[in-house]
C-alpha positions as CSV (number, residue, x, y, z in Angstrom):
1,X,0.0,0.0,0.0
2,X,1.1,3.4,-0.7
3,X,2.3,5.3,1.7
4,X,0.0,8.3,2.7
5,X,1.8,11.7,1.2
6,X,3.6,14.4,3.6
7,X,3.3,17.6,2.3
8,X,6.2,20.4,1.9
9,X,5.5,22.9,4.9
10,X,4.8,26.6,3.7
11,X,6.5,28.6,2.8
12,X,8.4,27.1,0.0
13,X,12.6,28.0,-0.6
14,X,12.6,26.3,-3.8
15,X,10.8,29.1,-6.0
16,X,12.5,29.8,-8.8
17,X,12.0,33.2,-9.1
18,X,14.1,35.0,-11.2
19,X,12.8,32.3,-14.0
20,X,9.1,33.0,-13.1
21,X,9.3,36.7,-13.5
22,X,7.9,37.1,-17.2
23,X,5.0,34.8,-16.3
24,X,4.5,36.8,-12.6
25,X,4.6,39.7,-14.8
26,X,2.1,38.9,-17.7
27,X,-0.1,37.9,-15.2
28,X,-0.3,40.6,-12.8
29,X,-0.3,42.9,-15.8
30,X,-3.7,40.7,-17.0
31,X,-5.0,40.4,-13.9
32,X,-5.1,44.7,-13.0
33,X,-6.6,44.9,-17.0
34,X,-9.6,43.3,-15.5
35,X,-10.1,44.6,-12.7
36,X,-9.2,48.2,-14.6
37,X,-12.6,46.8,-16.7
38,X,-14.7,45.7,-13.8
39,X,-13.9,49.4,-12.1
40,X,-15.6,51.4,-14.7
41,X,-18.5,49.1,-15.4
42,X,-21.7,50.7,-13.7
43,X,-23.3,47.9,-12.7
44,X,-20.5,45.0,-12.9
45,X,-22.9,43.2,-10.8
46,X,-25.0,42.4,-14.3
47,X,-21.6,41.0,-15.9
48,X,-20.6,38.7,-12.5
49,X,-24.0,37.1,-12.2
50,X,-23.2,35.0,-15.0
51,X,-19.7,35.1,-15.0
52,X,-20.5,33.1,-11.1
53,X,-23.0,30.9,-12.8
54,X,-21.0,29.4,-15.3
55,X,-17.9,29.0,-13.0
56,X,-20.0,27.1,-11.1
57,X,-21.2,25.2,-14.1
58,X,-17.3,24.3,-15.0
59,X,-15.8,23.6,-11.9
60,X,-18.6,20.9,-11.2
61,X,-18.2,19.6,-14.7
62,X,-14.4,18.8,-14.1
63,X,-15.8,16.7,-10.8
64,X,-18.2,15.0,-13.6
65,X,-21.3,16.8,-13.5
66,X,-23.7,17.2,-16.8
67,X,-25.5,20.5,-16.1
68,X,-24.7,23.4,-18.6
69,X,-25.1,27.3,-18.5
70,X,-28.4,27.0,-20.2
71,X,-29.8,23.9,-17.9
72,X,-29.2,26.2,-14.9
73,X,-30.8,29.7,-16.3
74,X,-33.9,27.5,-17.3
75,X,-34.3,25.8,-14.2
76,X,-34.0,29.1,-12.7
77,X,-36.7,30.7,-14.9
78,X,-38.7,27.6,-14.1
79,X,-38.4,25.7,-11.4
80,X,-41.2,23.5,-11.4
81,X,-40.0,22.0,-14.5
82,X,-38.2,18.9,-13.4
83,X,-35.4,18.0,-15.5
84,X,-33.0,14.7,-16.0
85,X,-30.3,16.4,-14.7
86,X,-31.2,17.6,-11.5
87,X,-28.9,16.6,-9.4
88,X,-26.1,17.6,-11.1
89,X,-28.0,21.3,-11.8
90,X,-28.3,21.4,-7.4
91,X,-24.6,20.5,-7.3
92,X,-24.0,23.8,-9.4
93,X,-26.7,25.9,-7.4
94,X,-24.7,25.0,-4.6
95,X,-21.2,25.7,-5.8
96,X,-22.5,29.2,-6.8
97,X,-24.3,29.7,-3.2
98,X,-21.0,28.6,-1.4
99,X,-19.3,31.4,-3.9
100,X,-21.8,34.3,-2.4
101,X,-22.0,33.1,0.9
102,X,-18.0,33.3,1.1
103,X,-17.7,36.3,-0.6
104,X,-20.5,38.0,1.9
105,X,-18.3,36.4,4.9
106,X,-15.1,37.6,4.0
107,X,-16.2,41.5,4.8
108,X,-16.1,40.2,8.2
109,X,-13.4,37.6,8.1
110,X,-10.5,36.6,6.3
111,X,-10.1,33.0,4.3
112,X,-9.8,30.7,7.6
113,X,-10.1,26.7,8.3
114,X,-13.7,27.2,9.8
115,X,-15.2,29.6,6.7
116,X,-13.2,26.3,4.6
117,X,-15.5,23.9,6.4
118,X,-18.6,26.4,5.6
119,X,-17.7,26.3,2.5
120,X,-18.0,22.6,2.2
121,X,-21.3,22.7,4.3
122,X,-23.2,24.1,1.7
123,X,-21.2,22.6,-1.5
124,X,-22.4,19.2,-0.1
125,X,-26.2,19.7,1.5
126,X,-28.5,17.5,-0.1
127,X,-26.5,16.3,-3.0
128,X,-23.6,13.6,-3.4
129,X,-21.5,13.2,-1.1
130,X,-23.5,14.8,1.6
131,X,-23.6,11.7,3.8
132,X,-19.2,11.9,3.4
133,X,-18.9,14.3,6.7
134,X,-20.3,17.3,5.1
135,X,-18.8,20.4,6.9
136,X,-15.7,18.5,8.6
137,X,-12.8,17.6,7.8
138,X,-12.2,14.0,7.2
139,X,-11.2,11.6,10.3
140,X,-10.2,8.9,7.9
141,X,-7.9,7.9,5.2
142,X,-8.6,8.8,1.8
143,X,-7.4,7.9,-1.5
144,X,-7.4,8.9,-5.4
145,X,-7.8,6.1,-8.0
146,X,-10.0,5.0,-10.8
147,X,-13.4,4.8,-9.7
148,X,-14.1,1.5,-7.6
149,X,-10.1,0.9,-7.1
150,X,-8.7,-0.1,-3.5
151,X,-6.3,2.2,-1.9
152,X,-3.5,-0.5,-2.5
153,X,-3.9,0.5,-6.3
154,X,-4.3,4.2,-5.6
155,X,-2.6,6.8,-7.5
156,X,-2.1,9.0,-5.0
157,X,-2.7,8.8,-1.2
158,X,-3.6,12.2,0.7
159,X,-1.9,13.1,4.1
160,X,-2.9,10.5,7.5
161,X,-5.7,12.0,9.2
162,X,-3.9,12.2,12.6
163,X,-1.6,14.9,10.9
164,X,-4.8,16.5,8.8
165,X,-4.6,19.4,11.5
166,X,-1.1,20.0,11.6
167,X,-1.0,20.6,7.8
168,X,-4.4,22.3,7.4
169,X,-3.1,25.1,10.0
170,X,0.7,26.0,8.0
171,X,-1.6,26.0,5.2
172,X,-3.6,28.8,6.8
173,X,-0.9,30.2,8.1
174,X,0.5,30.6,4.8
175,X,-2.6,32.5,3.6
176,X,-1.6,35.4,5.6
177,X,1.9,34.9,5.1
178,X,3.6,38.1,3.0
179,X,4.6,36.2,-0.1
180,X,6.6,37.9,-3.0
181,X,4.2,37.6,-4.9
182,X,0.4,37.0,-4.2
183,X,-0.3,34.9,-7.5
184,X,2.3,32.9,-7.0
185,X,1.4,32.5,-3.6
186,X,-2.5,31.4,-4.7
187,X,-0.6,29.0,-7.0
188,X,0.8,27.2,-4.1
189,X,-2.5,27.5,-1.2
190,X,-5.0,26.1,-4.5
191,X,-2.2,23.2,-5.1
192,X,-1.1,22.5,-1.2
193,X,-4.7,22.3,-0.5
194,X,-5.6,19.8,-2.9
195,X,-2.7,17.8,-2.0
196,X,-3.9,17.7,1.6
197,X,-7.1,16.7,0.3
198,X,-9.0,17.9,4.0
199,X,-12.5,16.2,2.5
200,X,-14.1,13.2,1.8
201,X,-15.5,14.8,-1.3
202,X,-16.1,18.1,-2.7
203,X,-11.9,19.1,-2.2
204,X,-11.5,20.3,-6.1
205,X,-14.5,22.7,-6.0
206,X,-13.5,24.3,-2.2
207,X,-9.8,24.8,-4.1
208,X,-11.1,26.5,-6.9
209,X,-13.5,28.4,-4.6
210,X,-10.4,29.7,-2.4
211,X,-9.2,31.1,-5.7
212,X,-11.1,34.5,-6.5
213,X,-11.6,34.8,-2.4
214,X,-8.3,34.9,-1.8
215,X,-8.1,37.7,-4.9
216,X,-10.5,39.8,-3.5
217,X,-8.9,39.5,0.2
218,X,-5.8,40.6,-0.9
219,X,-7.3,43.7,-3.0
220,X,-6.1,42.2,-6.1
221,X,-9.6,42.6,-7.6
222,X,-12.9,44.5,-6.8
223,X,-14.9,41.4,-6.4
224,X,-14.1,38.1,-6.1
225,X,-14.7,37.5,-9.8
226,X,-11.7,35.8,-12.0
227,X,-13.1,31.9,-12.3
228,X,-10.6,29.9,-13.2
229,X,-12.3,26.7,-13.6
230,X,-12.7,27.6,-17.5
231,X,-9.0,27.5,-17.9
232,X,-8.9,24.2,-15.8
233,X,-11.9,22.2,-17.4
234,X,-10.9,23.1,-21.0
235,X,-6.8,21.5,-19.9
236,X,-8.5,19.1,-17.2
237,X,-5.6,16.6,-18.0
238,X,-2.9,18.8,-17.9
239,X,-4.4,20.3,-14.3
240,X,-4.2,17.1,-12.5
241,X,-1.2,16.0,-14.5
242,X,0.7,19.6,-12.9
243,X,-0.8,18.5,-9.8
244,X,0.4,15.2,-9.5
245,X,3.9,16.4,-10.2
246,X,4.5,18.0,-7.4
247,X,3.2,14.9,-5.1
248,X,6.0,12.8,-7.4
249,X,9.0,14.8,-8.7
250,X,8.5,17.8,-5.8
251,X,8.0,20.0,-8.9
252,X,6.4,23.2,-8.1
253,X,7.7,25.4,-10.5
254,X,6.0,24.1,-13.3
255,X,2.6,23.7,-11.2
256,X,3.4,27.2,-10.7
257,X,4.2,28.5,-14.7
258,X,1.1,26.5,-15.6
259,X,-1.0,28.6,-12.7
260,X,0.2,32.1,-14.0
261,X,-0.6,30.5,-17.7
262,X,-4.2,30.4,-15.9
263,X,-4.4,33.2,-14.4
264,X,-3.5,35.4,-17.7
265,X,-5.7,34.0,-20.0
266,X,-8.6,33.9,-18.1
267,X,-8.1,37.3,-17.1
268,X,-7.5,38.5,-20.7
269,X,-10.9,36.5,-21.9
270,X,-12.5,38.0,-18.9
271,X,-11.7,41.1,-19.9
272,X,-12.7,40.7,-23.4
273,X,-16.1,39.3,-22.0
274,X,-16.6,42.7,-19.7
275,X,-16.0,45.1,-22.6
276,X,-18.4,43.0,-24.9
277,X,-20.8,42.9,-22.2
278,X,-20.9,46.9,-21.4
279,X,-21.1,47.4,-25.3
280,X,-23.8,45.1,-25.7
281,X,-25.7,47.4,-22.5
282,X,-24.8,50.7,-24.3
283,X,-25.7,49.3,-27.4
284,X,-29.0,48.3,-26.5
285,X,-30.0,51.6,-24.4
286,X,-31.5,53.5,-27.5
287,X,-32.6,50.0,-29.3
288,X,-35.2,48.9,-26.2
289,X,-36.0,52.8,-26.2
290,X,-37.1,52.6,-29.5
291,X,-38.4,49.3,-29.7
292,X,-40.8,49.4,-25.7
293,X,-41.5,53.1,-26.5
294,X,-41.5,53.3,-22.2
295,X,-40.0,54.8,-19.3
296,X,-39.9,51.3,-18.2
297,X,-36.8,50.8,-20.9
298,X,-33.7,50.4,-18.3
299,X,-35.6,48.3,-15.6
300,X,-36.4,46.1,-18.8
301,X,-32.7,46.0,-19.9
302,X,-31.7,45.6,-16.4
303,X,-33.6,42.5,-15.8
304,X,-32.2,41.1,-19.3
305,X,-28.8,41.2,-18.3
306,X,-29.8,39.9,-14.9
307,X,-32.2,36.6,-15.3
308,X,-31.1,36.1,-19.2
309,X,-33.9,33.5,-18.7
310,X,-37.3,33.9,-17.6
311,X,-40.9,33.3,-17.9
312,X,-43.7,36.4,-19.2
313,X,-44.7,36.4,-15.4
314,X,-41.0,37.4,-14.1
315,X,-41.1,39.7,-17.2
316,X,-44.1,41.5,-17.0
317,X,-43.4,41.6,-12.6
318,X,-39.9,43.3,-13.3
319,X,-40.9,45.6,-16.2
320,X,-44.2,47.1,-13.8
321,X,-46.3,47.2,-16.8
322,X,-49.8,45.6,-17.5
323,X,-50.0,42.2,-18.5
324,X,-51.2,43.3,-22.3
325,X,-48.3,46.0,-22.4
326,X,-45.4,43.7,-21.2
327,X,-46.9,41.1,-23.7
328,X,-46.5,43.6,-26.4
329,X,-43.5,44.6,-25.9
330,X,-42.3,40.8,-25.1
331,X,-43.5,40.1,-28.8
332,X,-41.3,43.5,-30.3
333,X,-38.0,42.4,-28.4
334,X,-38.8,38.8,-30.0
335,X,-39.5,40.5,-33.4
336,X,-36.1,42.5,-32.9
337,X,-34.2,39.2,-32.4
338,X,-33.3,40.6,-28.9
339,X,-35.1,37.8,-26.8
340,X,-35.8,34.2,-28.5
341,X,-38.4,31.1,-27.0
342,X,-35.7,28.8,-25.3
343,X,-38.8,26.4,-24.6
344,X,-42.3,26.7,-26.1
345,X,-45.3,27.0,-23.9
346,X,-47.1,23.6,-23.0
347,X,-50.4,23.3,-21.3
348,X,-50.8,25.8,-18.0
349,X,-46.6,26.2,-18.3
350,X,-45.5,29.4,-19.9
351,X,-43.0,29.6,-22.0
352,X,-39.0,30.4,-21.4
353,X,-37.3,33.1,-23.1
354,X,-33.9,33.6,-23.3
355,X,-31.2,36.9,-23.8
356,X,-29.4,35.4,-26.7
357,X,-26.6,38.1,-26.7
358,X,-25.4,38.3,-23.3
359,X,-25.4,34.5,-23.5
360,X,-23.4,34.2,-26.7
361,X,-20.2,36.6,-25.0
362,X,-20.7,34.5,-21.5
363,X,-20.1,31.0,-23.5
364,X,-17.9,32.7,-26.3
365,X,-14.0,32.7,-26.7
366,X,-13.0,29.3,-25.7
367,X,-9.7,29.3,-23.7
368,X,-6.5,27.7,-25.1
């Protein structure tokens, strides 16, 4: 049986830094382009719902769930409608409420061991895995294999559970520690974590959370808003293939090149998406003017680029106009190829209508 893994304490003394620097550079130059971006958008809100929803969407997809962007926007807009996929669409619902909840918590604490086990609380409650000591860390030996392998074939076995604590609190520790350089030093609390593996289950999607948190805590963005599971899903092999190199060469450097490779290109799509996005809402201030002929133009706009999906009651609720109005004007934004049926209406079930453009830049620009 394999041994189980002791990690490198924090900080590392092996960081070679002087061969990093173009990466650390590029990066950090990406990274403040963003958050240049998110500071003059008026309502960056609008842009990050989305943005939340579909990191959600991938980092649950690298863990094997099915749900996609759209299944999660029309469950919202209806959710009475069962689908095939529920499960894997609460699994998301939950990554993205464990994203808000953190994000509301850190204005009153920083990134800790017990806002960690939150974290996990909610990622876990009534889906799988919630029966695998949801909310605490593990008391037992875990492994990583194929599915249905013993841990005598395991390909990697995490840190003994006596020691769990030990290594869970440098790891902290090193959160606050004064790095060099804070994305290099997220490149080694995302990997460190995952190597201690604290959880039962869920341990991919709490490291990925910890990501834009730790970001936002150490004022390297606005909001806790670069996603980096996009970058992640779309290499998935080379992620755990970095990963793993470090539990069996002790390479970090190259974990850490390949996290700054991350970083900088999800930053620069990000970017990308945020300028498409305010265009799109400038764009479309005198079109829905022109087109609902009402004072109720913005709120209308607003609540496109807010629910993307939705059903003529949520519409017609959010607009404040009459029933026949918001119909009409429902039927000229159609007419305008602004808003498109996503699903038809069927007995006493209204239909779904989707925001085709701010969905098209949200899913466009697949990462390298």
């Amino acid at each position: 049986m394999p041994d189980p893994f002791i990690p490198t304490e924090l900080p590392l003394h092996t960081i070679a830094w002087e061969d990093l620097l173009p990466s650390i550079i590029k990066a950090n130059i990406a990274l403040a382009n963003f958050n240049g971006i998110l500071e003059t958008i008026k309502n960056p809100k609008i842009f990050l719902s989305p943005l939340m929803t579909q990191e959600a969407v991938l980092s649950s997809r690298i863990e094997g769930t099915q749900a996609s962007l759209s299944d999660i926007l029309e469950y919202e807009a209806a959710p009475k409608k069962i689908k095939e996929n529920y499960n894997d669409i609460e699994e998301v619902i939950n990554y993205r409420e464990a994203l808000r909840y953190a994000e509301a918590e850190l204005t009153k604490r920083p990134i800790c061991l017990n806002l960690i086990r939150e974290i996990h609380g909610i990622l876990l409650k009534g889906v799988r895995g919630e029966n695998k000591a949801r909310g605490e860390f593990r008391k037992i030996q875990n492994w990583i294999g194929p599915p249905g392998s013993k841990i005598e074939t395991a390909s990697y076995v995490p840190p003994s559970p006596e020691h769990l604590l030990n290594y869970l609190s440098n790891w902290e520790k090193y959160c606050h520690y004064d790095e060099k350089d804070r994305l290099v030093q997220l490149s080694i609390i995302h990997a460190q974590f995952e190597i201690i593996h604290p959880f039962l289950d869920g341990n991919g999607r709490v490291g990925r959370i910890i990501i834009p948190l730790f970001l936002k805590e150490k004022d390297l963005l606005k909001y806790p808003s670069l996603y980096v599971s996009e970058y992640f899903e779309k290499n998935r092999k080379k992620y755990y293939q970095k990963l793993r190199n470090i539990t069996k060469k002790d390479d970090w450097n190259t974990w850490i090149e390949y996290f700054l490779l991350a970083v900088t290109a999800q930053a620069e799509t990000n970017t990308k998406r945020a300028k498409q996005v305010a265009g799109l809402y400038e764009d479309l201030k005198y079109t829905i003017q022109q087109i609902t002929k009402t004072k109720a133009s913005i709120r209308i706009q607003d609540f496109l680029f807010s629910k993307i999906m939705f059903q003529t009651p949520d519409f017609t609720k959010a607009s404040g106009l009459s029933k026949p109005h918001a119909a009409r004007v429902l039927k000229n934004l159609m007419q305008h190829d602004i808003v498109k049926i996503i699903s038809p209406a069927k007995g006493r079930r209204p239909a779904i209508y989707g925001f085709v453009g701010l969905m098209e830049i949200i899913e466009s620009e697949p990462i390298n």
